[in-house]
MARZA-601159 format. One record per residue (C-alpha): y, z, x; residue in one letter; chain; residue number from 1. Coordinates in pm, whole numbers, padded with zeros to 5 digits. Layout:
+--------+--------+--------+---+---+-----+
!     c2 !     c3 !     c1 ! r ! c !   k !
+--------+--------+--------+---+---+-----+
!      Y !      Z !      X ! A ! A ! NUM !
...
+--------+--------+--------+---+---+-----+
***
This chain:
+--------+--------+--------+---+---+-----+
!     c2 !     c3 !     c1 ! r ! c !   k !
+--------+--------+--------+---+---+-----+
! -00533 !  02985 ! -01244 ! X ! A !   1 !
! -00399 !  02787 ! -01556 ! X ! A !   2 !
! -00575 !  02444 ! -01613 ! X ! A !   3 !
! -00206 !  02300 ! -01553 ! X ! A !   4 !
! -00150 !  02430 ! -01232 ! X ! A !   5 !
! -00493 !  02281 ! -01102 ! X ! A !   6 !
! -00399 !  01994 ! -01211 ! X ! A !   7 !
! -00081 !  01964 ! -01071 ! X ! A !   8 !
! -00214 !  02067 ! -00714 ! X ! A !   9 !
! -00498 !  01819 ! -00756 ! X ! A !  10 !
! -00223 !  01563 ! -00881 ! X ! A !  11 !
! -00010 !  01658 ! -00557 ! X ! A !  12 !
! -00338 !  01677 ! -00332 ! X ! A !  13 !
! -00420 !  01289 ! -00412 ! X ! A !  14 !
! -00096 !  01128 ! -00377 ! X ! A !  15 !
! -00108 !  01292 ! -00048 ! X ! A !  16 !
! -00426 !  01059 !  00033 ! X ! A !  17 !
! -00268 !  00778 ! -00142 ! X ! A !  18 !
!  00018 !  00836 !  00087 ! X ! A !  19 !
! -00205 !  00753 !  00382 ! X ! A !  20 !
! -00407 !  00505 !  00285 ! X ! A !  21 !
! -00111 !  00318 !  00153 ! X ! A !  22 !
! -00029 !  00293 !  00514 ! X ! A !  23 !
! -00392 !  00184 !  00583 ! X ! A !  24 !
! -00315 ! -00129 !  00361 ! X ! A !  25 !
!  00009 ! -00290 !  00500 ! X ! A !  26 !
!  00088 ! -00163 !  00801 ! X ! A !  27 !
! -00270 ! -00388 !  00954 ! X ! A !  28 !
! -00162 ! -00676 !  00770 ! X ! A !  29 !
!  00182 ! -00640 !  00897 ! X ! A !  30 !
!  00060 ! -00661 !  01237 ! X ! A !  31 !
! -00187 ! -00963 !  01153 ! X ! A !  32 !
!  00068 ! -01174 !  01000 ! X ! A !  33 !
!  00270 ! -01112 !  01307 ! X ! A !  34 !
! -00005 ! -01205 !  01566 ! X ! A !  35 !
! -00077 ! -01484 !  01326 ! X ! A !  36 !
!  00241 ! -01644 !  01364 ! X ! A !  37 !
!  00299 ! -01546 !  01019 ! X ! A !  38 !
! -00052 ! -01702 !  00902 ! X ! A !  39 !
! -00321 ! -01529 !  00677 ! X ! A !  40 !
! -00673 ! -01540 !  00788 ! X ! A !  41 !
! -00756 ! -01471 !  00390 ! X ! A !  42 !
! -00940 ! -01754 !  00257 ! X ! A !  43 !
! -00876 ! -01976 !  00593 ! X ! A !  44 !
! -01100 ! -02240 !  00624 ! X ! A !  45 !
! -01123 ! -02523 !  00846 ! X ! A !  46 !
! -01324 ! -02728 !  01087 ! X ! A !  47 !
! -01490 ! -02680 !  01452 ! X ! A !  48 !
! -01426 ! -02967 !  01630 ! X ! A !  49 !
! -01713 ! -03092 !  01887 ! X ! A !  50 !
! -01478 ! -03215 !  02193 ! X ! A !  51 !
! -01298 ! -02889 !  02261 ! X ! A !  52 !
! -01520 ! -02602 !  02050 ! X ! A !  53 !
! -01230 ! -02546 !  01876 ! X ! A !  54 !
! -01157 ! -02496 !  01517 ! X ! A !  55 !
! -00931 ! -02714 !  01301 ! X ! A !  56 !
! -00784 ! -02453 !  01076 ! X ! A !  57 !
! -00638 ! -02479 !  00704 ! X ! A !  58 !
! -00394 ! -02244 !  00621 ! X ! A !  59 !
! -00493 ! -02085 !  00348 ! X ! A !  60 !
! -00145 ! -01905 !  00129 ! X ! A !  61 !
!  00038 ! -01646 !  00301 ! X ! A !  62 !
!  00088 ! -01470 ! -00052 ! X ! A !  63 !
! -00289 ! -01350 !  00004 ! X ! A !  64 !
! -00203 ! -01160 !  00263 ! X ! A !  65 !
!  00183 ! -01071 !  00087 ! X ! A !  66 !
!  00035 ! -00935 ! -00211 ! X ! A !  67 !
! -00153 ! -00660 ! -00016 ! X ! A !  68 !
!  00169 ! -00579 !  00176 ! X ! A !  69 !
!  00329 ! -00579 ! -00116 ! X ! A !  70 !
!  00114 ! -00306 ! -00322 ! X ! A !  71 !
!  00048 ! -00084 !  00006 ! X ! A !  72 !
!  00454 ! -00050 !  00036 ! X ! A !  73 !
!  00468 !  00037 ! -00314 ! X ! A !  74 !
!  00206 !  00276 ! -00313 ! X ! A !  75 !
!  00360 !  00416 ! -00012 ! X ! A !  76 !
!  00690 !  00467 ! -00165 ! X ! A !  77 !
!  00549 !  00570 ! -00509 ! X ! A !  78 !
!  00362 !  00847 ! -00344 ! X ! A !  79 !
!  00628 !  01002 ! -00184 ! X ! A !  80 !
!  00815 !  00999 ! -00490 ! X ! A !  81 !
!  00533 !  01142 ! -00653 ! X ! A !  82 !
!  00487 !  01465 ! -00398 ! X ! A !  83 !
!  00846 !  01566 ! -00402 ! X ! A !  84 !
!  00822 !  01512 ! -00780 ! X ! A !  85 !
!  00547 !  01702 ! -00838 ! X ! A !  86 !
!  00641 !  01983 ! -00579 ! X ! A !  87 !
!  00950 !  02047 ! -00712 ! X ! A !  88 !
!  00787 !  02098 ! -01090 ! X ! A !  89 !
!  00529 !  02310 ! -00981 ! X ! A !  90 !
!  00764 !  02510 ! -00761 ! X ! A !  91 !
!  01041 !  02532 ! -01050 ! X ! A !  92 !
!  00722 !  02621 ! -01269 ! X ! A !  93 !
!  00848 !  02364 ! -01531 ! X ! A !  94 !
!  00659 !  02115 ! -01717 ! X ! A !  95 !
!  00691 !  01708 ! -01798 ! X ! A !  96 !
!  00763 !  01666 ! -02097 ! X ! A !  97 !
!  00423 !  01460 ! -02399 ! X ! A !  98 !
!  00633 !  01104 ! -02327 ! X ! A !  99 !
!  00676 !  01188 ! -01931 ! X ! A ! 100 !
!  00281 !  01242 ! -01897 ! X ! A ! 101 !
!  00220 !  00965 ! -02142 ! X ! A ! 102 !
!  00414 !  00738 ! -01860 ! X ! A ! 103 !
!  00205 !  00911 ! -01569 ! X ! A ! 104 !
! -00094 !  00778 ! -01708 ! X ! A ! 105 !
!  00036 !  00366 ! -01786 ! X ! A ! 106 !
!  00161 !  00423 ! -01446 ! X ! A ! 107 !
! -00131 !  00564 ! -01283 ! X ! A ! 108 !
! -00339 !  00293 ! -01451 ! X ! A ! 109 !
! -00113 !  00022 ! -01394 ! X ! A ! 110 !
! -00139 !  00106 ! -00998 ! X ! A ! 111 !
! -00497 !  00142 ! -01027 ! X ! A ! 112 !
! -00532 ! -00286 ! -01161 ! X ! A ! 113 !
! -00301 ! -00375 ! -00906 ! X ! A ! 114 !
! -00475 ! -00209 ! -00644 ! X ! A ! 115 !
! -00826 ! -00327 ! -00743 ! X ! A ! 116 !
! -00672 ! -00677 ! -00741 ! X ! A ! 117 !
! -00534 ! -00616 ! -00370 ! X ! A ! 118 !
! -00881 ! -00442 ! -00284 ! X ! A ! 119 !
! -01053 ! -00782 ! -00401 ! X ! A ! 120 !
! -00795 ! -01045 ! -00243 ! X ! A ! 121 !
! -00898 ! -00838 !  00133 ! X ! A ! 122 !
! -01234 ! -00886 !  00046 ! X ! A ! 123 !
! -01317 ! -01178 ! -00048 ! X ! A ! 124 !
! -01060 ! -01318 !  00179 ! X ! A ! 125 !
! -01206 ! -01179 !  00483 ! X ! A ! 126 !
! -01575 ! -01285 !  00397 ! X ! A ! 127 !
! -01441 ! -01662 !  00367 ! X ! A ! 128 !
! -01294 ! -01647 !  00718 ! X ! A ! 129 !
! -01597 ! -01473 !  00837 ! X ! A ! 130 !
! -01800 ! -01733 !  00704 ! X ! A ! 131 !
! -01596 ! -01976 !  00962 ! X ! A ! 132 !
! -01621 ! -01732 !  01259 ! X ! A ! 133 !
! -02011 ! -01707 !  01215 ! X ! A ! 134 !
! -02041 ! -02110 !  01223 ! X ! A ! 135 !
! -01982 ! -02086 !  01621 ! X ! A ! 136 !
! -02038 ! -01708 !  01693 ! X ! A ! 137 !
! -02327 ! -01449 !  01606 ! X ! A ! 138 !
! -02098 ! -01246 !  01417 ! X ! A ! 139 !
! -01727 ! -01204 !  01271 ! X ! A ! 140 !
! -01683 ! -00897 !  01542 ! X ! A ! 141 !
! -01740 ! -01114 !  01822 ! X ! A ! 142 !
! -01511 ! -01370 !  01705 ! X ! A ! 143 !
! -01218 ! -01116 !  01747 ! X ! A ! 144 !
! -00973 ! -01205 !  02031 ! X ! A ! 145 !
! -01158 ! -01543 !  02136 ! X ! A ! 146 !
! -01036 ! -01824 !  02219 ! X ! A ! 147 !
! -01022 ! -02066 !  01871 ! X ! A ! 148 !
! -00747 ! -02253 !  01837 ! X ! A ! 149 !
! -00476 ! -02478 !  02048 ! X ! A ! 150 !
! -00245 ! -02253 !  02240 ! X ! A ! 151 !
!  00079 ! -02406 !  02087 ! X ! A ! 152 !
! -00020 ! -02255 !  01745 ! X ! A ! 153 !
!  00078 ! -01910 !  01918 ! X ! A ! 154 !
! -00205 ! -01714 !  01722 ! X ! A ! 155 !
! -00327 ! -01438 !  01888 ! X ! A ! 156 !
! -00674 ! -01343 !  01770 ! X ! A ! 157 !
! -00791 ! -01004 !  01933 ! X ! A ! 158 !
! -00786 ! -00692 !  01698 ! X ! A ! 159 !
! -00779 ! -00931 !  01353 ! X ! A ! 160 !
! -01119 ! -00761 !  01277 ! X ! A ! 161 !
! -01003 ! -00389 !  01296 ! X ! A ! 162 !
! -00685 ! -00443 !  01126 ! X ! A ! 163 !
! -00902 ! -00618 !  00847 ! X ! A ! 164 !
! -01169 ! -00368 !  00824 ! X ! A ! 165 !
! -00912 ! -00091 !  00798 ! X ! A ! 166 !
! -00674 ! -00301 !  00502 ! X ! A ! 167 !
! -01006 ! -00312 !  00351 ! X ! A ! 168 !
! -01088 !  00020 !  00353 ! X ! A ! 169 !
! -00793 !  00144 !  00288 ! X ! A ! 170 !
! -00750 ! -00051 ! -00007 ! X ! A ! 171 !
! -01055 !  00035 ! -00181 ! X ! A ! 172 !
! -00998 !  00397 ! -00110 ! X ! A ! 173 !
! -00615 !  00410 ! -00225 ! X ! A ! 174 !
! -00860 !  00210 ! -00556 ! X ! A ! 175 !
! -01066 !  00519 ! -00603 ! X ! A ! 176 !
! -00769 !  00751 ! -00498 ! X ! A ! 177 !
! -00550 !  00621 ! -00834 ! X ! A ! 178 !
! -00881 !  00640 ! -01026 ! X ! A ! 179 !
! -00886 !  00988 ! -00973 ! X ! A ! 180 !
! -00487 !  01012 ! -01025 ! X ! A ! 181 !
! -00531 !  00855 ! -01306 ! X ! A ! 182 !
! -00796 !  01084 ! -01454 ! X ! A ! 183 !
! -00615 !  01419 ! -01372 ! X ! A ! 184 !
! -00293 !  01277 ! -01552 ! X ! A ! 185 !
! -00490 !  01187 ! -01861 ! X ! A ! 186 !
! -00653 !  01524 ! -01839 ! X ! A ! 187 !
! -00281 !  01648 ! -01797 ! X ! A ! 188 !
! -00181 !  01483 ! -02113 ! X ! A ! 189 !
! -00478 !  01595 ! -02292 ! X ! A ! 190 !
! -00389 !  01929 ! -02222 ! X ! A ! 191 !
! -00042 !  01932 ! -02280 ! X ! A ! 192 !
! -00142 !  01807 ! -02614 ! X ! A ! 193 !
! -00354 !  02072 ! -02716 ! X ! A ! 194 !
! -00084 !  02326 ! -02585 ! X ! A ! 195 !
!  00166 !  02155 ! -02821 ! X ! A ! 196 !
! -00092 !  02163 ! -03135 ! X ! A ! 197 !
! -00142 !  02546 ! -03008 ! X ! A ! 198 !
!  00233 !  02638 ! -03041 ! X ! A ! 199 !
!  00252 !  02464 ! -03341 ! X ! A ! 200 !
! -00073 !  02602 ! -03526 ! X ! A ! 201 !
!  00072 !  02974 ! -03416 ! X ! A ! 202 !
!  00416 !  02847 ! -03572 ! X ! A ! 203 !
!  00306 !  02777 ! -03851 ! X ! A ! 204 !
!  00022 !  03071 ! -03915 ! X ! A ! 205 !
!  00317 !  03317 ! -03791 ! X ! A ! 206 !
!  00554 !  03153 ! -04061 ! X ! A ! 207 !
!  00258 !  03179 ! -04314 ! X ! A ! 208 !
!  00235 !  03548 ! -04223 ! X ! A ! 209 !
!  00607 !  03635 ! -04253 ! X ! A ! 210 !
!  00617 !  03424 ! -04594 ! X ! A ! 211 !
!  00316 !  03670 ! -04736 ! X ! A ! 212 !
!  00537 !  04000 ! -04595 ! X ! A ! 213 !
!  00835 !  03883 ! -04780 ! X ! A ! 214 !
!  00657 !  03780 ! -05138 ! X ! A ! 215 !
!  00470 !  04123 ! -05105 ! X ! A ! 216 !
!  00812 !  04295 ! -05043 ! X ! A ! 217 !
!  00933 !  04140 ! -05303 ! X ! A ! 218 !
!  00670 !  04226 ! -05585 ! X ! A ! 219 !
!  00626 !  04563 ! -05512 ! X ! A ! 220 !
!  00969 !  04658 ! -05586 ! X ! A ! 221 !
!  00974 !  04484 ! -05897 ! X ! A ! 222 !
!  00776 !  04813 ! -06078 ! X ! A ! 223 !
!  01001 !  05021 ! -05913 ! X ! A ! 224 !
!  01271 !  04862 ! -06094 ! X ! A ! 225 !
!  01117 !  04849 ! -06436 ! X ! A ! 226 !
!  01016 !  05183 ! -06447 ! X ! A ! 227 !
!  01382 !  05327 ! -06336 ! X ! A ! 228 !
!  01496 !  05129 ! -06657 ! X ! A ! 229 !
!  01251 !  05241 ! -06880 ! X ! A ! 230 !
!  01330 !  05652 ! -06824 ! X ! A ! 231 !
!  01701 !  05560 ! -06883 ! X ! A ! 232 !
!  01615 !  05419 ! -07226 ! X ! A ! 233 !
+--------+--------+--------+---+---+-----+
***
């Protein structure tokens, strides 16, 4: 099999997984934000208070947990995209054209920053409301679905841990995911690029060639021509 068509069914192979994990990224913070009362436990702080064990919370920005959202829709959208895109070249048998793969790769790339960014936001996020949860309880895990603040803030803790623990995961793993997309469409370009120089080398060696044919043509009928003249003198 061509080096192009393994690349294109690797290329089509890992924005299936993006595809997935993009849904491991916003569809848990979807469901946090709404048990939250539109909160974001990323980078909450706050205070336990002694008369009632509960903690005085300050909302951290809701565009921590936005951002996230944010990339995992556009991942998931930009995969799909992607797949049919890719699908239909590779079932056509066509190829993208030097500028088209050039794009793939900024694109790739571009997904890759904005996903590390997302990856690190979750993190870091999560350990600073952990570091809360572990003033009163053993652990983060047992925190999840206790009792911690007043009722009439309407936030519903049970299941914040999962659905953190899987945006987490799934947004380092979409990370490495575009870090391999990213590789297999420079690779692509590489390639195409050496195809191109290929063509035109052969272009220009058979043009070379057909040059040397003509100017030998050419000066072996020149005797010919002399000699005819000669005899009739």
């Amino acid at each position: 099999m061509a080096l192009s068509n393994v690349l294109i069914l690797s290329q089509i192979a890992g924005h299936v997984f993006a595809f997935i994990l993009s849904m491991c990224i916003f569809i848990p913070l979807a469901i946090h934000v709404r048990s939250f009362d539109g909160h974001c436990l990323l980078f909450t702080t706050g205070t336990w208070q002694e008369k009632d064990g509960l903690i005085d919370l300050r909302w951290a920005s809701e565009a921590y947990c936005n951002y996230p959202i944010i990339v995992g829709t556009a991942l998931f959208i930009i995969s799909v995209v992607q797949i049919y895109r890719m699908a239909l070249l590779a079932y056509r048998q066509l190829e993208s054209s030097f500028l088209g793969l050039f794009f793939d790769v900024v694109f790739s790339v571009s997904l890759c920053a904005m996903t590390l960014i997302g990856a690190i936001i979750i993190t870091l996020g999560f350990m600073t409301w952990c570091q809360q949860m572990t003033e009163r309880f053993p652990s983060c895990e047992i925190a999840d679905g206790q009792n911690i603040t007043n009722v009439e803030l309407n936030i519903q803790t049970s299941g914040f841990y999962i659905e953190m623990g899987t945006a987490q995961f799934g947004a380092w793993a979409s990370f490495a995911t575009w870090v391999g997309l990213s590789v297999f469409a420079l690779l692509k370009l590489i390639n195409n690029h050496q195809v191109r120089n290929i063509r035109v080398s052969m272009y220009i060696e058979r043009q070379r060639l057909v040059n040397e044919d003509v100017y030998r043509g050419t000066t072996s009928e020149v005797p010919a021509t002399g000699g005819a003249a000669f005899s009739d003198n």
